[in-house]
MIMI-131325 format. One line per 8 residues: number of its first residue (from 0); their letters; for each residue x, z, y of C-alpha. Coordinates in Angstrom, 2 decimals. Layout:
BEGIN
NUM = a = X/Z/Y | ...
END
This chain:
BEGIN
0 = xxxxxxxx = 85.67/-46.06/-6.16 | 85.10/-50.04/-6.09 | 81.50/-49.09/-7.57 | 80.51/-46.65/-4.91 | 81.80/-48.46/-2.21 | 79.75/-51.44/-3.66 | 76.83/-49.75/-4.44 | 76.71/-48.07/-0.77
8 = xxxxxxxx = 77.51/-51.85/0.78 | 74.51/-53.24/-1.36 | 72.21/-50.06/-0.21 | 73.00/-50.29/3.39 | 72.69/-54.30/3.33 | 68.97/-54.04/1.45 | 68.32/-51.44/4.07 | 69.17/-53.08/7.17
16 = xxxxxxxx = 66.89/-56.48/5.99 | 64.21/-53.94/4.93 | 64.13/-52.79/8.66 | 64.57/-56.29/10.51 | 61.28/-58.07/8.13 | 58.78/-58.67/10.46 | 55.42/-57.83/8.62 | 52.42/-59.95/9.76
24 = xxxxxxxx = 49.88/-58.62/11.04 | 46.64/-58.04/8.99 | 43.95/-60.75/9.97 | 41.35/-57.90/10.97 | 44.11/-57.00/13.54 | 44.53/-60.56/14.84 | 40.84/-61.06/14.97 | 40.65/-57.55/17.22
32 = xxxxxxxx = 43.31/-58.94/19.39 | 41.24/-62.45/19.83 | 38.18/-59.93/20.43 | 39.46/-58.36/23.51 | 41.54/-61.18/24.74 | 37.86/-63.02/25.19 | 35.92/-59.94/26.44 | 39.20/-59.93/29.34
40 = xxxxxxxx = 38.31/-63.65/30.12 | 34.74/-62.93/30.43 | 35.43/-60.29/32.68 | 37.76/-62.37/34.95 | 35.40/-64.97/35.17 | 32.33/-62.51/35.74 | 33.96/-61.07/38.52 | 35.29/-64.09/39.94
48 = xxxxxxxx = 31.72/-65.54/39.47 | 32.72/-68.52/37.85 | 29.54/-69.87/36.27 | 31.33/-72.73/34.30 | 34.42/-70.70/33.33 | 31.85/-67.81/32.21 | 29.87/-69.57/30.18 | 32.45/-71.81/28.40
56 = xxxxxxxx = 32.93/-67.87/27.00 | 29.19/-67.93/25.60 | 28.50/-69.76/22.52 | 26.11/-73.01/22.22 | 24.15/-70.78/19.61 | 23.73/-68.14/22.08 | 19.39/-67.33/22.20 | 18.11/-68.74/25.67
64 = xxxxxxxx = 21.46/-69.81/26.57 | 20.16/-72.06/29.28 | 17.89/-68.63/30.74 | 21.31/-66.27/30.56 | 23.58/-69.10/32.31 | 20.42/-69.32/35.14 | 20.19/-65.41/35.57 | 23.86/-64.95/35.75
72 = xxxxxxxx = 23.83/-67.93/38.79 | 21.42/-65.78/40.47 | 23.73/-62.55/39.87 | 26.56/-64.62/41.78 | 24.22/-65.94/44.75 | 22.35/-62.70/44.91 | 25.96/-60.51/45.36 | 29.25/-61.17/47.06
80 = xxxxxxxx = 31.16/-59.02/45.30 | 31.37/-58.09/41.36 | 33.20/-55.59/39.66 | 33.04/-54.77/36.08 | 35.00/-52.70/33.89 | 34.81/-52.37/29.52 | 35.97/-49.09/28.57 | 38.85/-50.24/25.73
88 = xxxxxxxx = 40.10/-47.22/24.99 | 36.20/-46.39/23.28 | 35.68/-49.44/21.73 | 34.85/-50.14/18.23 | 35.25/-53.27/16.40 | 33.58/-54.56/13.42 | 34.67/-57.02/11.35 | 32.22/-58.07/8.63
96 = xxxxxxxx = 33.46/-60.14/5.93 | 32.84/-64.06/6.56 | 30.35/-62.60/9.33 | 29.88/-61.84/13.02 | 32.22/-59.28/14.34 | 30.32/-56.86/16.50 | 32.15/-54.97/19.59 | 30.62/-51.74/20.93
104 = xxxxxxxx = 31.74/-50.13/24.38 | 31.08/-48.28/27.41 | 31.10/-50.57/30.53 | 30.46/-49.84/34.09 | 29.41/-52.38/36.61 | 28.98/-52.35/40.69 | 27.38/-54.86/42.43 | 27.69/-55.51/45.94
112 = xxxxxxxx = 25.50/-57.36/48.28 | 25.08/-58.36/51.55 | 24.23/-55.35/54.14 | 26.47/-52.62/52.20 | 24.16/-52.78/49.85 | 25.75/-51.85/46.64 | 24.08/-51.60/43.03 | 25.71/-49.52/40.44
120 = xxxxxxxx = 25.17/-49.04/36.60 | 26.69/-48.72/33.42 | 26.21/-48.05/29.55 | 26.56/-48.71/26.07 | 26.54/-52.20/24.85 | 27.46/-54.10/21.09 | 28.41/-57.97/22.19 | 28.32/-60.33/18.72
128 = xxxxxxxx = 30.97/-62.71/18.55 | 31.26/-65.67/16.73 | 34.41/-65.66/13.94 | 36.64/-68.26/14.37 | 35.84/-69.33/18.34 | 34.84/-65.74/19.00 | 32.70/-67.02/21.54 | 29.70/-64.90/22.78
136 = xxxxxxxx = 26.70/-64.89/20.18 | 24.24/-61.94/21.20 | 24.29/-58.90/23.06 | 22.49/-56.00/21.42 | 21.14/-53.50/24.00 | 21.06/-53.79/27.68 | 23.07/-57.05/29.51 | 25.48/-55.76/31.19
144 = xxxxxxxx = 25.57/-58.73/33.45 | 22.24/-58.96/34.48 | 22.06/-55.85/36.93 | 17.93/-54.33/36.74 | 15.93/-54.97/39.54 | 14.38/-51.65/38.37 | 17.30/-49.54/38.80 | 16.72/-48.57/42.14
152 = xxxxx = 18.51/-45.43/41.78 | 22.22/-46.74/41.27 | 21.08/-48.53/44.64 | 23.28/-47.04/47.68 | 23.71/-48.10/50.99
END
């Protein structure tokens, strides 16, 4: 009886520790989580139009980094209010191995400007981050926040 009552003691005690380890997450995961946290930051300083707080989000080896941080000014004098939304729940993250990690999304962007005049548009975009700072390092496809003078049609009034 001593040995049962043992061996169920010992079972239940190797159980209950089992349950109450904390695994750590995998590093992919933690990475993903450092992913989105800086696409929300860019997004709260895009629609805040915060130039400086925007672009402390964009890498130094960013191509025409100077050019982006000028057209994005203009974005912010040209429109009083911004709204832009990423699409999380159809995201996809890539994580290459010692590499870039590449994040693909829907987003959807309104512009507003003076006069009612409101610009709206949206799409498919993969952002390159940089591992480690996970700063901005490319966008592949349209910039999602540069609105197109060309788009006339998302243009209402």
């Amino acid at each position: 009886m001593t040995r049962i009552l043992s061996l169920l003691t010992l079972s239940a005690f190797l159980f209950i520790v089992s349950c109450g380890a904390e695994k750590q997450p995998a590093p992919a995961a933690i990475e993903s989580k450092n992913v989105l946290s800086e696409l929300r930051d860019m997004r709260r300083a895009y629609e805040r139009k915060d130039r400086a707080d925007f672009m402390k989000e964009v890498a130094d080896s960013y191509k025409d980094r100077p050019a982006f941080s000028s057209s994005v000014e203009g974005v912010f004098n040209k429109f009083e209010t911004v709204k832009f939304n990423v699409q999380y729940a159809k995201m996809v993250i890539m994580i290459e191995e010692k590499g870039a990690i590449r994040a693909t999304f829907n987003w959807d962007g309104e512009w507003q400007a003076k006069g009612d005049l409101v610009q709206k548009d949206g799409g498919r975009v993969t952002m390159v981050f940089e591992p480690g700072s996970f700063k901005l390092m490319s966008i592949e496809g349209k910039n999602p926040f540069i609105p197109q003078a060309g788009e006339l049609p998302g243009m209402t009034k």
